[in-house]
C-alpha positions as CSV (number, residue, x, y, z in Angstrom):
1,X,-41.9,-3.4,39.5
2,X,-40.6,-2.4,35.7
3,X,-40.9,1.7,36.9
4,X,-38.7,0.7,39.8
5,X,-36.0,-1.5,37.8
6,X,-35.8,1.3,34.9
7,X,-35.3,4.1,37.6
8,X,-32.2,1.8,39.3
9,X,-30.7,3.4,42.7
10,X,-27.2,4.1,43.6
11,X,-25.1,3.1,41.1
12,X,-27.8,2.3,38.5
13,X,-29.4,5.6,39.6
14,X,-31.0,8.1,37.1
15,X,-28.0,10.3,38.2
16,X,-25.3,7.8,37.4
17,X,-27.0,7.3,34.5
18,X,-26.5,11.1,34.0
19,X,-22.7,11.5,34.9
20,X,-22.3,8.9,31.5
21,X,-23.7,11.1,29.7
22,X,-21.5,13.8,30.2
23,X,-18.7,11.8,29.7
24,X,-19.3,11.1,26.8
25,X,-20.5,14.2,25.6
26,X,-16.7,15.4,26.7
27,X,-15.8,12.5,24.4
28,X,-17.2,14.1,21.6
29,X,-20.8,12.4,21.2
30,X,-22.8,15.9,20.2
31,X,-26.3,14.5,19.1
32,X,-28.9,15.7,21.7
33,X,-31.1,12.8,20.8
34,X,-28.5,10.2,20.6
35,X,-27.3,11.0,24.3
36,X,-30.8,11.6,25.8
37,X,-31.3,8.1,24.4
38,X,-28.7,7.0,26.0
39,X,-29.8,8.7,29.2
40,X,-32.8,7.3,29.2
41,X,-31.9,3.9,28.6
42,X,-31.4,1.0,31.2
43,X,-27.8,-0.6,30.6
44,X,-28.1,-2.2,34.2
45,X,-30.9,-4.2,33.0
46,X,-29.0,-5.4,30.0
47,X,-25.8,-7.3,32.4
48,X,-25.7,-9.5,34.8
49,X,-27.4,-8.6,38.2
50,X,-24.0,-9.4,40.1
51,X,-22.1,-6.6,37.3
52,X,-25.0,-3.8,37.5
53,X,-22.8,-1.6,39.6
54,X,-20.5,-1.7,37.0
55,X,-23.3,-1.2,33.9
56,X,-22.8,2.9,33.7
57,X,-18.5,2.3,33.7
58,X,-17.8,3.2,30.3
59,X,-16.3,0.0,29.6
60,X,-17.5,-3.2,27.6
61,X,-18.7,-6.2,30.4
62,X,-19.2,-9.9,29.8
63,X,-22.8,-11.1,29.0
64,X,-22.3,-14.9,29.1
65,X,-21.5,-17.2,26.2
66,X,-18.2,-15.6,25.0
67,X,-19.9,-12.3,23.8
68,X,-20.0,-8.7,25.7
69,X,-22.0,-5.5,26.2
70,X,-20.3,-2.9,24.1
71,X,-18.8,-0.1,25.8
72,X,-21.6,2.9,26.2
73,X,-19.2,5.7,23.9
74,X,-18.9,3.2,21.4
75,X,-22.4,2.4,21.4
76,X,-22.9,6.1,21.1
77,X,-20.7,6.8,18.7
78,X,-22.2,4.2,16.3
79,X,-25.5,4.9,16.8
80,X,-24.8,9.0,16.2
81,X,-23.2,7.2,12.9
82,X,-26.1,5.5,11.9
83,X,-28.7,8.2,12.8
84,X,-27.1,10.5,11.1
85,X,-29.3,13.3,12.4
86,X,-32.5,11.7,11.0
87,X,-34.9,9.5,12.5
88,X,-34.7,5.8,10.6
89,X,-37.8,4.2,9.8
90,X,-35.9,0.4,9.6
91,X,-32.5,0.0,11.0
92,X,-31.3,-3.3,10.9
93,X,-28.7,-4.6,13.9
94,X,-26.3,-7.7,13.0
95,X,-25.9,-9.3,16.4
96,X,-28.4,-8.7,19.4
97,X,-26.2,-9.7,22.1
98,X,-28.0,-8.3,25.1
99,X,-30.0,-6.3,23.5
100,X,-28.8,-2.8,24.9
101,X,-27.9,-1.1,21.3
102,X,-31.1,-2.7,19.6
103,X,-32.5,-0.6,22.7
104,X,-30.7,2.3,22.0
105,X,-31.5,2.5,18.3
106,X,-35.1,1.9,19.2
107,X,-35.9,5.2,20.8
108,X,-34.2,6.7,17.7
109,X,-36.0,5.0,14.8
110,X,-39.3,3.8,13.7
111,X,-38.9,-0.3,13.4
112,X,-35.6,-1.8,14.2
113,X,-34.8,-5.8,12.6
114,X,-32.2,-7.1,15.0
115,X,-30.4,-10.8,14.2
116,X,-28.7,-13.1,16.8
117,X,-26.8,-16.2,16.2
118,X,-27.1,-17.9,19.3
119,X,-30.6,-18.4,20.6
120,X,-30.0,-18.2,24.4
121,X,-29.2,-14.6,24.0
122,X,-32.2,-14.1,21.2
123,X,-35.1,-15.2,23.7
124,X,-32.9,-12.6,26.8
125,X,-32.8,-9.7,24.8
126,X,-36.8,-10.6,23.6
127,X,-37.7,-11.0,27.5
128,X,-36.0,-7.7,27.7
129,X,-37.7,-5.6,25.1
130,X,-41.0,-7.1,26.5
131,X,-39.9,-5.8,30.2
132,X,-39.1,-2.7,28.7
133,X,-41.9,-2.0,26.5
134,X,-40.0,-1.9,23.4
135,X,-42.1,-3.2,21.4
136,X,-40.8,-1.9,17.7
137,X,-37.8,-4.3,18.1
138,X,-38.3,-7.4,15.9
139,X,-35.7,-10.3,16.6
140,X,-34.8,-13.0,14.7
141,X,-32.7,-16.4,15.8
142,X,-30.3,-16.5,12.3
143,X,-26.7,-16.4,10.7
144,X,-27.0,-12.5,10.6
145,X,-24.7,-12.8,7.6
146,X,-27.6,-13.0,5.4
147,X,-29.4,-9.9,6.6
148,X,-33.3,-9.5,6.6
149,X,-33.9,-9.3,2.9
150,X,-37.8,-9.5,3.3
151,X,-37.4,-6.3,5.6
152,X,-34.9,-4.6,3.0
153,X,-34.3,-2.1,1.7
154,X,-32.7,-0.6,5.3
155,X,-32.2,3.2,6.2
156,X,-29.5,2.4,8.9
157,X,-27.4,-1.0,9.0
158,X,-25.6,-1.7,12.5
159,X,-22.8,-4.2,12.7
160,X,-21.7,-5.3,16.3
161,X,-18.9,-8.2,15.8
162,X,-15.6,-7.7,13.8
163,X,-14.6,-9.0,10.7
164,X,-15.3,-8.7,6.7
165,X,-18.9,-7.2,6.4
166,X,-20.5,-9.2,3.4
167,X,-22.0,-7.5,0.0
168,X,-25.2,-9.0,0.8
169,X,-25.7,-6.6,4.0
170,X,-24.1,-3.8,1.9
171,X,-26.8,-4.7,-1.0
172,X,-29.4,-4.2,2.0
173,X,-28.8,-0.6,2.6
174,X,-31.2,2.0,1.1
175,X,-29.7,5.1,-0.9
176,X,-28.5,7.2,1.2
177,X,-28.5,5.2,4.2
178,X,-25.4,4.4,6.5
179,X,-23.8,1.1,7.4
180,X,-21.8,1.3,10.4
181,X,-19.6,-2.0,11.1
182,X,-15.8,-2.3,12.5
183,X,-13.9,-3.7,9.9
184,X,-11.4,-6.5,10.2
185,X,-7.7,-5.7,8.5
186,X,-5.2,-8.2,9.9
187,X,-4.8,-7.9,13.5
188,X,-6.8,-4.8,14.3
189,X,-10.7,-3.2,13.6
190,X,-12.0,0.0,12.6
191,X,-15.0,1.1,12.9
192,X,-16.3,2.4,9.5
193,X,-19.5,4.2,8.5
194,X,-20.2,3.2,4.8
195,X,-23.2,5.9,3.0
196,X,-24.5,4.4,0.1
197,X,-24.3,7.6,-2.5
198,X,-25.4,6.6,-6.2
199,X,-23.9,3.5,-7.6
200,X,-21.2,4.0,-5.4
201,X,-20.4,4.3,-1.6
202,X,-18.5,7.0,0.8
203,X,-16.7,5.6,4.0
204,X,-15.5,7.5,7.0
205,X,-13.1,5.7,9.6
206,X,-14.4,6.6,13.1
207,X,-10.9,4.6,14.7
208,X,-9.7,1.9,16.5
209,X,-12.4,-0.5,18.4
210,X,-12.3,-4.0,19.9
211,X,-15.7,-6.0,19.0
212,X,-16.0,-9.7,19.2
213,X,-15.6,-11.8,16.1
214,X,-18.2,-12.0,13.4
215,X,-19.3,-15.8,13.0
216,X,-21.6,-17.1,10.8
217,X,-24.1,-20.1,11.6
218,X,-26.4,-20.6,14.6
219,X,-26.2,-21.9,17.8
């Protein structure tokens, strides 16, 4: 039943799933890894049954309690951002959601922490994983504000809702590792890779993006 999900048909087809990956390859995703991970990974499994024809549009959907799916080239793009051409042993993820980039990141790393403030997506995304036999996904039901600090230090910090990214997750990053969040600066985001380097940190603005707000607290 799983082997015939993950393989999809028509427009969750293998070849759909392929025509999104040359998109955004055009769109200037280069990391072989980064898109066969994308290629080989499910979005129609991560949205709603009655939206799966929509799943390989490159273009964010609605996953229920006011959050979405990101949009597959931006989920790309920060995941190439965080890689960074290695292969992370612990990436932690601020904000499961459905699930689909903790996916994502999981065929590219070793362990991946992922936090989720509101506990009816937690337990979908856990179903999922399970389903999907991702089983080096760890989730946790918290304000992701305060990190993992048990887990810490983290190769690869992934922020998916807008705002003012706390010191504490910056304090969580290992040398050298990257923390890709979009940054809130009045009205607009921008989605910013910060590499801690030394006692100090380099950050690279990879543009304009549109994430839902960062909230702290649990529901």
């Amino acid at each position: 039943m799983v082997a015939r999900e993950l393989q999809g048909i028509g427009m969750t087809s293998e070849k759909t799933r392929r025509r999104l990956v040359e998109r955004l390859r055009e769109k200037g995703i280069s990391e072989s890894a980064v898109l066969e991970a994308m290629a080989e990974t499910p979005r129609h499994l991560f949205v709603d049954e009655a939206l799966s024809s929509r799943a390989y549009e490159d273009s964010a959907l609605p996953i229920g309690r006011g959050q979405t799916i990101s949009q597959p080239y931006v989920v790309a793009l920060m995941t190439q951002a965080a890689v960074n051409g290695k292969r992370p042993e612990k990436v932690l993820e601020i904000g499961t959601g459905s699930g689909y980039q903790s996916a994502v990141l999981a065929r590219l790393s070793d362990r991946v922490f992922t936090t989720e403030r509101i506990g009816e997506l937690a337990r979908s995304a856990r179903q999922r994983f399970h389903r999907l036999g991702l089983h080096n996904i760890y989730v946790r039901h918290c304000d992701g504000l305060a990190g993992w600090p048990s887990q810490a230090p983290f190769d690869a910090i992934v922020v998916t809702a807008g705002g003012v990214v706390p010191e504490t997750l910056l304090d969580q990053l290992a040398e050298g590792g990257v923390m890709v969040a979009p940054e809130q600066t009045g009205g607009h985001q921008r989605l910013i890779a910060t590499t801690r380097a030394g006692s100090g940190v380099l950050r690279e603005d990879l543009g304009a993006v549109i994430f839902v707000p960062l909230l702290e607290g649990v529901e």
